[in-house]
PADREN-346452 format. One line per field, with one value per residue (C-alpha): residue number from 0; x, y, z. Coordinates in steps of 0.25 Angstrom, whole numbers, plus 2048, in hexadecimal, padded with zeros to 3 digits. Layout:
n = (NUM:...)
px = (X:...)
py = (Y:...)
pz = (Z:...)
end
This chain:
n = (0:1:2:3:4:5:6:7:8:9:10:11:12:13:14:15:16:17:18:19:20:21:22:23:24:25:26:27:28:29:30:31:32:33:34:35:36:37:38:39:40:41:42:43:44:45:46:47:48:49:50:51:52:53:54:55:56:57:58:59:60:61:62:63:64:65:66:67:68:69:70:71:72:73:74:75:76:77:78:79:80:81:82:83:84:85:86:87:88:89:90:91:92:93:94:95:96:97:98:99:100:101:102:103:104:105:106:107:108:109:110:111:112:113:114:115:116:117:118:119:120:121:122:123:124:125:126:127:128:129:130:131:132:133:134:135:136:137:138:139:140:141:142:143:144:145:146:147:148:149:150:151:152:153:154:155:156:157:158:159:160:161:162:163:164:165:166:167:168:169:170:171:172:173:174:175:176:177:178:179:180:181:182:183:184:185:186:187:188:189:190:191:192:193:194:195:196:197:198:199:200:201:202:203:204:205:206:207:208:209:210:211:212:213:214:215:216:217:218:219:220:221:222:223:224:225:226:227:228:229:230:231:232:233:234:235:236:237:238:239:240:241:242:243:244:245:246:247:248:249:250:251:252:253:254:255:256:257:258:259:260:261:262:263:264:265:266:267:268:269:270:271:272:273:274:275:276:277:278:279:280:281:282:283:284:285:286:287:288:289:290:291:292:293:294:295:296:297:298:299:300:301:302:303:304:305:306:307:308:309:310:311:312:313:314:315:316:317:318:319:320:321:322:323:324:325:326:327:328:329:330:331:332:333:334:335:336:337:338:339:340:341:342:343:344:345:346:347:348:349:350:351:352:353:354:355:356:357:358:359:360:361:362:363:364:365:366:367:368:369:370:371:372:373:374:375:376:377)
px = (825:818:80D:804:7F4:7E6:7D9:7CE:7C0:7BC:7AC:7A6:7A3:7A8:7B6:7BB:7BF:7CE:7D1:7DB:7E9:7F2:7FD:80A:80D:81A:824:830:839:835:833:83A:846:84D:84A:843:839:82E:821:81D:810:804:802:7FD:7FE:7FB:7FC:808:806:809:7FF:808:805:80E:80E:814:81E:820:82B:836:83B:830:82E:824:81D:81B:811:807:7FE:7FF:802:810:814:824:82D:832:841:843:840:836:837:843:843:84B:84D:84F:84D:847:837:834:83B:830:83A:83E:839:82D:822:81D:80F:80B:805:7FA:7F9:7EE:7F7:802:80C:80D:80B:808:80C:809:817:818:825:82B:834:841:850:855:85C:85B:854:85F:860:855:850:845:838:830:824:81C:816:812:81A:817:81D:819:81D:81D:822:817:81D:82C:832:82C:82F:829:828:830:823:822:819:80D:809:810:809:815:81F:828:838:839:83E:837:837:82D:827:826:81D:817:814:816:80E:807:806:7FF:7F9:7F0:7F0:7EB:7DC:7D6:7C7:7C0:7CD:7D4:7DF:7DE:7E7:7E6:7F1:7F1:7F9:7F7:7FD:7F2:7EB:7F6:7FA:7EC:7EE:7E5:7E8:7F1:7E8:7ED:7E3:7E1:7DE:7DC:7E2:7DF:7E6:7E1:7F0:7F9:804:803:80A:804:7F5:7EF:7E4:7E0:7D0:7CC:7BC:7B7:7C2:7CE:7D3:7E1:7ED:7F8:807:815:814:824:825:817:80D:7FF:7F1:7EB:7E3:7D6:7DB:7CF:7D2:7C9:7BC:7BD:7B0:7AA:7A7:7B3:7BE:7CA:7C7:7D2:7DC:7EA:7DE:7E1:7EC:7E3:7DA:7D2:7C4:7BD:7B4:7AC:7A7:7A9:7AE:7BE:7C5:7D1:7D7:7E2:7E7:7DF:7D8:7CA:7C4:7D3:7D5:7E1:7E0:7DF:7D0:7CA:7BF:7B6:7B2:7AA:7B0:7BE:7BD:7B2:7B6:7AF:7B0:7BE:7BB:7C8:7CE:7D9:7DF:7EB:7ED:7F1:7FB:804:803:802:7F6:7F8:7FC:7F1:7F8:801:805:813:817:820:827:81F:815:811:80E:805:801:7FF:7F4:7F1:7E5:7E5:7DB:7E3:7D7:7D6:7D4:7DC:7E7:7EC:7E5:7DB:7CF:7C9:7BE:7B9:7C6:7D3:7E2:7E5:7F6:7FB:80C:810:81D:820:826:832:836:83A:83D:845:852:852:85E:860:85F:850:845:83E:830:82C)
py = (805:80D:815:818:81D:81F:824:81E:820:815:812:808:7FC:7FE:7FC:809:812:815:823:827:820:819:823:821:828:824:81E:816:818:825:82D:825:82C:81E:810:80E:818:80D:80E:801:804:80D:81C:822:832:83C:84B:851:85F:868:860:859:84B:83F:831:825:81E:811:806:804:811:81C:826:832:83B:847:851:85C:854:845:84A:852:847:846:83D:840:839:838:82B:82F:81E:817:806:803:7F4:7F0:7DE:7DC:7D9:7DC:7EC:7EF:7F6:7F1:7F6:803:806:812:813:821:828:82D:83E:847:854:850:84F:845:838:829:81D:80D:808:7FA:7F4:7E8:7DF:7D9:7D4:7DE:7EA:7F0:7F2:7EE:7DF:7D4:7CE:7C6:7CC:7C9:7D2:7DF:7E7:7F6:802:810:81C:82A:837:846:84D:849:83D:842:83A:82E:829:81D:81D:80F:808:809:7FB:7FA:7EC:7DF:7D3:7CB:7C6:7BE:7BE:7B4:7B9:7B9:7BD:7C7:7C2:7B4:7B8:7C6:7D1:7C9:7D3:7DE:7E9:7F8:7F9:804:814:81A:820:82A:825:829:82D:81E:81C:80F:808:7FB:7EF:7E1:7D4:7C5:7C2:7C6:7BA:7B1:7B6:7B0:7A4:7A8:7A4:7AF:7BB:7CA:7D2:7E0:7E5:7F4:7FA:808:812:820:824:825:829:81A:810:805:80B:801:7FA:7EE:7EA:7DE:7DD:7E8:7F2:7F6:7F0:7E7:7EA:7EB:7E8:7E2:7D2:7D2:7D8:7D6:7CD:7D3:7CD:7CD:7C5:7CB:7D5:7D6:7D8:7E1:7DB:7D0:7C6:7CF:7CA:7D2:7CD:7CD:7D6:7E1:7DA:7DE:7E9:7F5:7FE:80A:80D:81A:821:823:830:82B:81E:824:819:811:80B:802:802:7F7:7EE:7E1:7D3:7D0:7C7:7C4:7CF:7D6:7E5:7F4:7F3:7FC:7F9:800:800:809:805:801:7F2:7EC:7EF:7EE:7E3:7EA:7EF:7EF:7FD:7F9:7ED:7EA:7DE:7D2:7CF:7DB:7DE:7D8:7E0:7E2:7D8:7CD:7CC:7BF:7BC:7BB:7C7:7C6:7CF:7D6:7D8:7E7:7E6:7F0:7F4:7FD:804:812:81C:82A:834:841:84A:842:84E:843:845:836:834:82B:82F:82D:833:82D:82D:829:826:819:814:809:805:7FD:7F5:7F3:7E6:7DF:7DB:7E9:7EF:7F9:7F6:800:804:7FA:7EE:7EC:7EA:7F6:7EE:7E5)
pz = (7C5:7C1:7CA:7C0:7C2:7BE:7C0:7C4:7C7:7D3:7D1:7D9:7D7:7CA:7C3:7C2:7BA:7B5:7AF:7A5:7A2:7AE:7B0:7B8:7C2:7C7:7C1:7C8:7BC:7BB:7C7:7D3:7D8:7DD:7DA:7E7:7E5:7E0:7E5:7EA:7F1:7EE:7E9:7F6:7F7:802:802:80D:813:808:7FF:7F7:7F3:7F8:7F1:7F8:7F0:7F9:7F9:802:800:7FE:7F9:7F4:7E9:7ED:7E4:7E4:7DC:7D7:7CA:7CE:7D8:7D9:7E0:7EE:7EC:7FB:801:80C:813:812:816:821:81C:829:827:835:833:840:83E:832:82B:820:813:814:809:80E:805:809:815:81C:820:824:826:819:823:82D:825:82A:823:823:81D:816:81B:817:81F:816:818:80D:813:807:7F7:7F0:7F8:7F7:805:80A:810:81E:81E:81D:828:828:830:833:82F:82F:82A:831:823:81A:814:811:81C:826:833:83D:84B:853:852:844:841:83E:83A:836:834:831:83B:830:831:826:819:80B:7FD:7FB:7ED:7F5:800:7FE:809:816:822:820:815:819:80A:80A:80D:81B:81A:825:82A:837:83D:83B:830:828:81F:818:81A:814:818:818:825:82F:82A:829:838:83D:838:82B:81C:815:80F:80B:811:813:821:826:831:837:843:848:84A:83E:848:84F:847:853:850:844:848:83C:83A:842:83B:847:849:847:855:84E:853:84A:84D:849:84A:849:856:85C:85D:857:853:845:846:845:83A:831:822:819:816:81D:81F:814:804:800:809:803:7FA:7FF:7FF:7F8:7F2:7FD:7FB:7FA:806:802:803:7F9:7F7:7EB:7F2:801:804:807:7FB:7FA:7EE:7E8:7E2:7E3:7DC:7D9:7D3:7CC:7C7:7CD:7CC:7D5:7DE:7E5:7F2:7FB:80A:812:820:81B:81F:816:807:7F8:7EE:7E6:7D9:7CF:7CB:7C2:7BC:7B2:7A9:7B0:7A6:7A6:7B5:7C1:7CB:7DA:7E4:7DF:7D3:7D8:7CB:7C8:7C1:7B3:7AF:7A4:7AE:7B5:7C4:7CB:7D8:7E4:7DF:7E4:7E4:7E6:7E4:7DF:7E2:7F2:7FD:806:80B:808:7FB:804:7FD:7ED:7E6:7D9:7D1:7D7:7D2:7D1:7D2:7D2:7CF:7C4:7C3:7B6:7B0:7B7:7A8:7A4:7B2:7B4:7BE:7CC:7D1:7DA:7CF:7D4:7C9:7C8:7C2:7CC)
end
């Protein structure tokens, strides 16, 4: 597994454009310290107290880089989130991505956490999965060590006991996909699932939705966009019973609805356009590939314009990419962008050139073996 990067310099409503070589930046074979070290979600990055940079390195066990600079950026071998793999659903407790934090003092840190509820108790067992749903955690140490509170869920969207393979059916529930971004004192974040339709008796759609709280601290304090505020309550639907239905999804009744969908794993402002961007991996006009869009109020957003593409026949791009994959072919995902030079705290702001990351799995055909026996290419 590959991170790799390249620069770029976003002009609008332009392609833009990509300067100098891809490079890699993190290597699995290389620089992981164990075999669950994997990043499996995107490059994210704050800076702590001291001013040391931290990058994310999400999966079901995560850990972090650690640097000075993102040129001298070194692996921090502790794992900072273990998963508990407990198989009760309705617990959220099973398997934790922790895809970076939110700080404005370095040091106490807030976090969204993917969870995914399965019957393995373990990596080394196969299992069948139920759902998704999204957890709080948070850190008093800058990021070393987290903690949750006992009311630790955020938002399910799924209430299903019955079990699944995973390649069959896909995320079932709710997925917290972007970063946390600051504006006029309300903290908003970007979250995708297919289930809100299908719960009010709508066809099935993966939509993206944004949700938004003035208290880090209060895991109970999301409030999701209904079309005039942000007045929906979230909850657990295991163990409660709550009411999406009027859940509003980005751009909804406009010309570009649908547009942000699987497209929004990067919530940012940017200082060139003065204006918010999502950037992600998305399709458009069938041509699957990294976008970017704009909004001035964070609901209504821009016609995407494609960033970066791959050749359809060694690789297979992003989420909309169905395609079964062979075993010759790459598979990327989880893009990432972070301005080096932001004056942000989180990395949440871009000027006119950014760094774009991506992770790269390399062919099943001539994959390495992990530890464990598990294919370390898919």
């Amino acid at each position: 597994m590959y991170v790799e990067n390249t620069y770029s310099h976003i002009m609008y409503p332009g392609t833009p454009e990509l300067i100098g070589s891809e490079e890699d930046f993190w290597v699995w074979e290389t620089d992981s310290c164990f075999y669950t070290m994997t990043p499996d979600g995107s490059v994210r990055a704050y800076r702590d107290s001291n001013d040391k940079i931290i990058v994310s390195l999400p999966h079901y066990e995560n850990y972090r880089l650690i640097g000075t600079s993102f040129d001298n950026l070194i692996n921090d071998c502790n794992v900072i989130l273990s998963s508990n793999w407990n198989t009760d659903p309705s617990k959220h407790d099973s398997q934790h991505w922790l895809g970076g934090g939110y700080t404005e003092d370095g040091i106490n840190v807030y976090a969204l956490v993917h969870n995914e509820n399965s019957s393995r108790t373990s990596d080394a067992e196969a299992g069948e999965y139920y759902s998704t749903s999204i957890v709080y955690y948070s850190s008093s140490d800058g990021g070393a060590t987290w903690t949750r509170p006992s009311d630790y869920v955020v938002y399910s969207e799924s209430d299903n006991t019955t079990g699944y393979t995973f390649n069959d059916v896909g995320h079932i529930g709710v997925e917290g996909k972007s970063n946390i971004i600051k504006h006029d004192g309300y903290y908003y974040t970007l979250i995708e699932t297919n289930l809100i339709e299908v719960n009010n008796g709508r066809a099935s759609q993966s939509l993206t939705y944004i949700i938004r709280t003035n208290d880090l601290s209060d895991p109970n304090s999301w409030r999701g966009w209904d079309g005039t505020g942000y007045n929906v309550v979230l909850g657990d639907r295991y163990n409660e019973t709550i009411n999406t239905n009027s859940f509003a999804h980005l751009n909804k009744g406009t010309v570009w609805e649908g547009n942000v969908a699987f497209h929004n794993e990067n919530l940012l402002y940017s200082n060139y356009f003065e204006k918010f961007m999502i950037v992600g991996f998305g399709q458009f006009n069938n041509k699957n590939g990294v976008y970017y869009t704009l909004s001035d109020d964070l609901i209504h957003w821009s016609q995407r314009i494609l960033v970066k593409t791959w050749d359809s026949d060694d690789y297979i791009v992003g989420e909309t990419d169905t395609r079964e994959r062979s075993n010759s072919q790459y598979r990327v995902s989880y893009a990432g962008v972070v301005d080096h030079n932001s004056t942000d705290r989180n990395f949440n702001t871009v000027g006119q050139e950014a760094y774009l990351y991506w992770t790269e799995n390399q062919p099943n055909g001539g994959a390495s073996t992990c530890p464990n026996g598990l294919s370390c290419g898919a």
